[in-house]
N, C-alpha and C positions, 0 to 999 in steps of 0.2 A: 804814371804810377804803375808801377806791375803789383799784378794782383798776385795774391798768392794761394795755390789751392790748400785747401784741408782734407789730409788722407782721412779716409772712412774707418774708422774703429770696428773692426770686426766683430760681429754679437757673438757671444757665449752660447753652448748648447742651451744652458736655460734660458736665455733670450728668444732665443729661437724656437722652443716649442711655446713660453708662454704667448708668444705671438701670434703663430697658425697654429695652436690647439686653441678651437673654440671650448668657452666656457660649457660646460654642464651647468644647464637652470637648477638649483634646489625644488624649485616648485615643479607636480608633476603636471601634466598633461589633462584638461576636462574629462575625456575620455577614463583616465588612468582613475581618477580621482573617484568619476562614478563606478569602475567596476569594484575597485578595492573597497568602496564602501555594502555596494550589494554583496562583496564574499562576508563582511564581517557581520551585514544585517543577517546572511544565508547561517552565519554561526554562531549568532544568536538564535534565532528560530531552532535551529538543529536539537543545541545543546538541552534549550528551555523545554522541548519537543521529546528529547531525552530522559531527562529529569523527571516531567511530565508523567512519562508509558511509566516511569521506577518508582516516583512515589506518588503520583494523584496530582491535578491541579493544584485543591487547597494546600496540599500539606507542601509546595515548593514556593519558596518566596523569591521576590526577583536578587535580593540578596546574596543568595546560594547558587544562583543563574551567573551572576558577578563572579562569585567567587571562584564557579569552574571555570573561567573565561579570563581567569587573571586579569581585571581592569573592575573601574569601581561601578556603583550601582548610577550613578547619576551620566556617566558614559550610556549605557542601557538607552535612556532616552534620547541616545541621539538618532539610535535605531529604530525604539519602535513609542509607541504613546504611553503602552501601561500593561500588567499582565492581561487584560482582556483582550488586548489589541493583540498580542501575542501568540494564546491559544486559535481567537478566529483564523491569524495567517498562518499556525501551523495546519491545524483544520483545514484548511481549505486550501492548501498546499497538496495535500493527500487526496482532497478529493478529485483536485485538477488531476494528477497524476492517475488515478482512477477512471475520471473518465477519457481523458488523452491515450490511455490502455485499450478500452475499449473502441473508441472511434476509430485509433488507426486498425485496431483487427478487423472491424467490420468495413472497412473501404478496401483489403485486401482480397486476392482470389480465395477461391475454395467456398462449398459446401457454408452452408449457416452453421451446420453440424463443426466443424471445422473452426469456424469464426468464434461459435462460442467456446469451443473447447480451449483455445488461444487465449482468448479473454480469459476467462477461467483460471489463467494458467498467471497471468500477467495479474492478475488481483490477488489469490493466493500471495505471490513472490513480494507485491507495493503493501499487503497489510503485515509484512515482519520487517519494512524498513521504518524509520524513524516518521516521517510525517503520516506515513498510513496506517502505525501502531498506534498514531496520538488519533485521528477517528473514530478508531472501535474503544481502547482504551478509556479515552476521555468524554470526545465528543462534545457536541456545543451546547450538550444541556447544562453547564455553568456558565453561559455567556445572557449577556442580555437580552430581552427579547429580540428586538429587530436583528440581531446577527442570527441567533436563531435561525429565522424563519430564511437568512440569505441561504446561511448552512446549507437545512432541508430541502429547501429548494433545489439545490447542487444534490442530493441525495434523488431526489425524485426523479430529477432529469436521468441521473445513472441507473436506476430503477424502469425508466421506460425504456433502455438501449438494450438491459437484458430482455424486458421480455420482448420487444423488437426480433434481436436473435432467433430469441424461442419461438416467435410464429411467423418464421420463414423458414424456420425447420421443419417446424410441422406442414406448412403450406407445399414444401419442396418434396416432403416425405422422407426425411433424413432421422425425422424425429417424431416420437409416439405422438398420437394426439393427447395435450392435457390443458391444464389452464395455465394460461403463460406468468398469468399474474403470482400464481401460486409457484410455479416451477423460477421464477425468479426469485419470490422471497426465499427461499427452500437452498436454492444456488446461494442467493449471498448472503443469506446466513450464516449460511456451512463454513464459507468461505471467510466469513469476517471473524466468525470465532477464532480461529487459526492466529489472529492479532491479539487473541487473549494468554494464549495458554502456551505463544512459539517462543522460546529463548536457543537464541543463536550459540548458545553452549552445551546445549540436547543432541541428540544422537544422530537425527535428520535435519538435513540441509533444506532452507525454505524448497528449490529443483525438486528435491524428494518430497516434500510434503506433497506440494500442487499436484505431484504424477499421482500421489495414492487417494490423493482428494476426487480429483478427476472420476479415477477409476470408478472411488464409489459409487460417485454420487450419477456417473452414466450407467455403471452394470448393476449397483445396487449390491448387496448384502448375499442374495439370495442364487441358487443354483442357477442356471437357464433354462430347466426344464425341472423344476418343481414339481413332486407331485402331488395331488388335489389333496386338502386339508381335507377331513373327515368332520360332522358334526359329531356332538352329543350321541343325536339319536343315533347314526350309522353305526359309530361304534359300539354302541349297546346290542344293536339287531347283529353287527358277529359276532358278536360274545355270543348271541345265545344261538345263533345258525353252526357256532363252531362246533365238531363231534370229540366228544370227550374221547378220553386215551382208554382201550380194549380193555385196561386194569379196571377203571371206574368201571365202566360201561356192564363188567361182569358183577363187581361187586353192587354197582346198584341193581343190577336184576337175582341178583341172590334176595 
């Protein structure tokens, strides 16, 4: 029996790539999966954080969070538990940021003088963005106790790094002697009101503020060579050591 071959039907261009083009999965990547979820929890917080600094915790509902966010309110909880849960991660969002400001100035070279002047400069700039407006603005006194006290906690820790600064300045001689306790609250103070009253539609750029905050709150208000205030009594005693004008002086001896 002779066999007989069968010529090979040549494939078609689309044969041919459906072949060796591998499929593209529809499902993405673990990886992919968790970061695209962290951008959209990151814009939640943002937003709600936003809202927040514009009109007050109570008066924004997670509703109106939704609804800037184009997607519905019951999506919201895939991201986070509930507006408390919300406020603490903006909080405390701001504060890392805060003190990550810090830490890395103080592990850098230069002067303490220097270190805090940096810092200074980096906490001005974090209380006009959005997580660090929602700290001074808001703040975790509408949260419940126990977050609370995590809050403060993170406030206190940042609280001991400035006056840290402050008495290695003093100890190096870079800086006046004063109490450090007092020259930190005095500093972030200063500095956190700036998160009250800065809108990014104002005449100075957060860069500008920090530079004239600085300036103040190092050289102070006052001349550098002021001269001595006068009491009461001083000024009384020239008044009357002063020699009245030759016009008086005749007419009262007339």
């Amino acid at each position: 029996m002779t066999s007989r071959k069968t010529a090979a039907v040549p494939k078609t261009g689309a044969a041919v790539a459906a072949g060796n083009t591998a499929v593209v999965s529809p499902w993405k990547k673990t990886r992919d999966l968790a970061s695209e979820r962290e951008a959209k929890r990151d814009a939640v917080l943002r937003t709600a954080a936003q809202m927040f600094n514009e009109r007050g915790f109570h008066a924004t509902s997670l509703d109106e969070v939704a609804e800037r966010l184009h997607i519905t309110k019951p999506t919201l909880y895939y991201y986070v538990k509930n507006k408390d849960d919300i406020l603490f991660q903006c909080v405390s969002r701001g504060l890392v940021l805060l003190q990550d400001a810090i830490r890395e100035v103080a592990q850098s070279g230069g002067t303490a003088k220097d270190k805090l002047f940096a810092a200074m400069r980096q906490y001005a700039e974090i209380v006009t963005m959005d997580f660090g407006m929602c700290v001074i603005r808001v703040g975790e006194d509408p949260l419940p106790l126990e977050s609370r006290k995590k809050l403060r906690a993170m406030k206190r820790q940042l609280d001991m790094e400035f006056r840290q600064l402050i008495q290695q300045g003093i100890e190096e001689g870079s800086m006046a002697p004063c109490d450090p306790k007092m020259a930190a609250f005095t500093i972030a103070g200063a500095l956190s009101w700036i998160g009250r009253w800065y809108s990014p539609d104002g005449p100075l750029s957060a860069d500008d503020i920090a530079r004239q905050m600085i300036a103040l709150l190092s050289l102070g208000v006052c001349r550098a060579d002021p001269a001595p205030l006068k009491t009461p009594k001083a000024l009384r005693k020239d008044k009357q050591s002063t020699p009245l004008p030759a016009r008086k002086r005749a007419g009262k001896a007339a």
